[in-house]
VEXNU-391457 format. One line per field, with one value per residue (C-alpha): x, y, z; residue number from 1. Coordinates in Angstrom, 1 decimal. Layout:
# VEXNU-391457
px c(X | ...)
py c(Y | ...)
pz c(Z | ...)
nuti c(NUM | ...)
END
This chain:
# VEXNU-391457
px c(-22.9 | -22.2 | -19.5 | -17.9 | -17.9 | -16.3 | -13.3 | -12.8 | -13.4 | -11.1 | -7.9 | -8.3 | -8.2 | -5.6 | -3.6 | -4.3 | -2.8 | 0.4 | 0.2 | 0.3 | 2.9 | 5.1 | 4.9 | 5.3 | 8.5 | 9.8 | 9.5 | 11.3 | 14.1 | 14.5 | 11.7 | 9.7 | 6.3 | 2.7 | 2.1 | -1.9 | -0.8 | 1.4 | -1.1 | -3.8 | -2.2 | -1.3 | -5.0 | -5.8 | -3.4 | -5.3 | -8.5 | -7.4 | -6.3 | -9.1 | -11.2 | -8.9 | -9.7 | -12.9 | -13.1 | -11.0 | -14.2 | -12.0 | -15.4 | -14.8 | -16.0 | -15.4 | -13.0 | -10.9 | -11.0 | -7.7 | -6.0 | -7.4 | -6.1 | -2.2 | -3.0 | -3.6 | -1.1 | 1.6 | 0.1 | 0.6 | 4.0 | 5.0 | 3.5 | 4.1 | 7.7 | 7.8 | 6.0 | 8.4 | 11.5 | 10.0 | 9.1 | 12.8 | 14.3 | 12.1 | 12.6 | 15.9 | 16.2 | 18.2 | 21.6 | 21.6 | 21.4 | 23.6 | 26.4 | 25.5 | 28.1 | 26.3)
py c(6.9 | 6.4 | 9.0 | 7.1 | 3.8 | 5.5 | 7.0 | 3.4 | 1.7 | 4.9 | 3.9 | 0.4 | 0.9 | 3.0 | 0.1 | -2.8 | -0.3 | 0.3 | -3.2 | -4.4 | -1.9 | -2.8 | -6.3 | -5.5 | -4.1 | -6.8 | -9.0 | -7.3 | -6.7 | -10.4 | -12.6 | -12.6 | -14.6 | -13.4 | -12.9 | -12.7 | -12.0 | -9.6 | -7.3 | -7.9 | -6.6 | -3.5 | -3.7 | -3.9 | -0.8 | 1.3 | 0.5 | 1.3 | 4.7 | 5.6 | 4.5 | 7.1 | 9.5 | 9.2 | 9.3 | 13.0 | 14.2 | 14.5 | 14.6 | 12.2 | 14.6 | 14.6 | 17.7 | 15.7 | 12.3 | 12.0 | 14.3 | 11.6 | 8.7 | 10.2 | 10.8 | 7.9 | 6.0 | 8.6 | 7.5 | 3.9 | 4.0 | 5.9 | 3.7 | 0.4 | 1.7 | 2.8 | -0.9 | -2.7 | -0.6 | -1.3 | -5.0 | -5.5 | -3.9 | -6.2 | -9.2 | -9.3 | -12.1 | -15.0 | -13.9 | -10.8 | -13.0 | -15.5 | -12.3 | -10.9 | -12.7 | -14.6)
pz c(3.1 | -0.9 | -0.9 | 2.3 | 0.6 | -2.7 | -0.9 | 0.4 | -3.0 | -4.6 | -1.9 | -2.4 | -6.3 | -6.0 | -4.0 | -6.3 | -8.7 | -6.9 | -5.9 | -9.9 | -11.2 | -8.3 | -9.4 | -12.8 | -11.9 | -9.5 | -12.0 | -15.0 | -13.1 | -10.7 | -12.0 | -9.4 | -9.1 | -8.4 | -4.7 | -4.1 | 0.2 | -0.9 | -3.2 | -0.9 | 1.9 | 0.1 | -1.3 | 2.5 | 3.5 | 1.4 | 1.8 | 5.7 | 4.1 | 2.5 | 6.1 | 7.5 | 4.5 | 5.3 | 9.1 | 8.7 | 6.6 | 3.0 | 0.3 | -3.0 | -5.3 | -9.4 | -9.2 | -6.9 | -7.7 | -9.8 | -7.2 | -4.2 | -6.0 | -6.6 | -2.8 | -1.8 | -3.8 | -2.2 | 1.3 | 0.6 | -0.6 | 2.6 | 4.9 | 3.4 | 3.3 | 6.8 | 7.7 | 6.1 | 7.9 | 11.1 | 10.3 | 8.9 | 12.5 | 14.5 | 12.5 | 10.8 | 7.8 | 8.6 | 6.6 | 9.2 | 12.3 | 11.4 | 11.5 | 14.7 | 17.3 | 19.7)
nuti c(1 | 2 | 3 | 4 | 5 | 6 | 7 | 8 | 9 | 10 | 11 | 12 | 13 | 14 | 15 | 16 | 17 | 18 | 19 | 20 | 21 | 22 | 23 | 24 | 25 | 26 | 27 | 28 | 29 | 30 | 31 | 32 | 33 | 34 | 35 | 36 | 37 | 38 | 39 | 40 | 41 | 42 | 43 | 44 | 45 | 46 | 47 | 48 | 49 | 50 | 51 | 52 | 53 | 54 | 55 | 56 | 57 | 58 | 59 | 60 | 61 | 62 | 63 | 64 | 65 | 66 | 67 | 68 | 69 | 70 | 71 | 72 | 73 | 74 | 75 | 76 | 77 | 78 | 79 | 80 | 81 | 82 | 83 | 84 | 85 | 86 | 87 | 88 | 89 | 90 | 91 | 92 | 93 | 94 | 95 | 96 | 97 | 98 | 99 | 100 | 101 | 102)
END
């Protein structure tokens, strides 16, 4: 049970991670402020991947650890990108409505 809970700590580590640099990022290049929804829900995301890690049977072991966490951060990049593609198609921002002819 202690290597399951590590894989999910690992994944959710390796989301805050992302979550921080992406921030980082964001707000060198348009200022943008701190938002705690936003990282915990990529914070969430990954510890949903590493639930996933662990329901497949992957091991946390020291060999792999470093591997596991480029892993996971990989994962979470692709499926908060796909999320937001699909979230973006059902729910277009207001600019994007407003030019649609009614």
């Amino acid at each position: 049970m202690l290597m399951d809970i590590s894989a999910i700590i690992l994944s959710a580590i390796a989301g805050a991670g992302y979550g921080v640099l992406f921030y980082v990022k964001a707000r060198q290049n348009s200022g943008e402020k701190f938002d705690s929804v936003k990282l915990g829900a990529t914070v969430l995301l990954a510890a949903l991947i590493g639930i996933a890690m662990v329901a497949a049977g992957m091991p946390v072991t020291q060999a792999t650890v470093d591997v596991q966490i480029a892993a996971y951060v990989g994962y979470i990049v692709v499926l908060e990108t796909l999320l937001k593609v699909i979230w973006r198609k059902l729910d277009p921002p207001e600019r994007a409505r407003a030019e649609v002819p009614a």
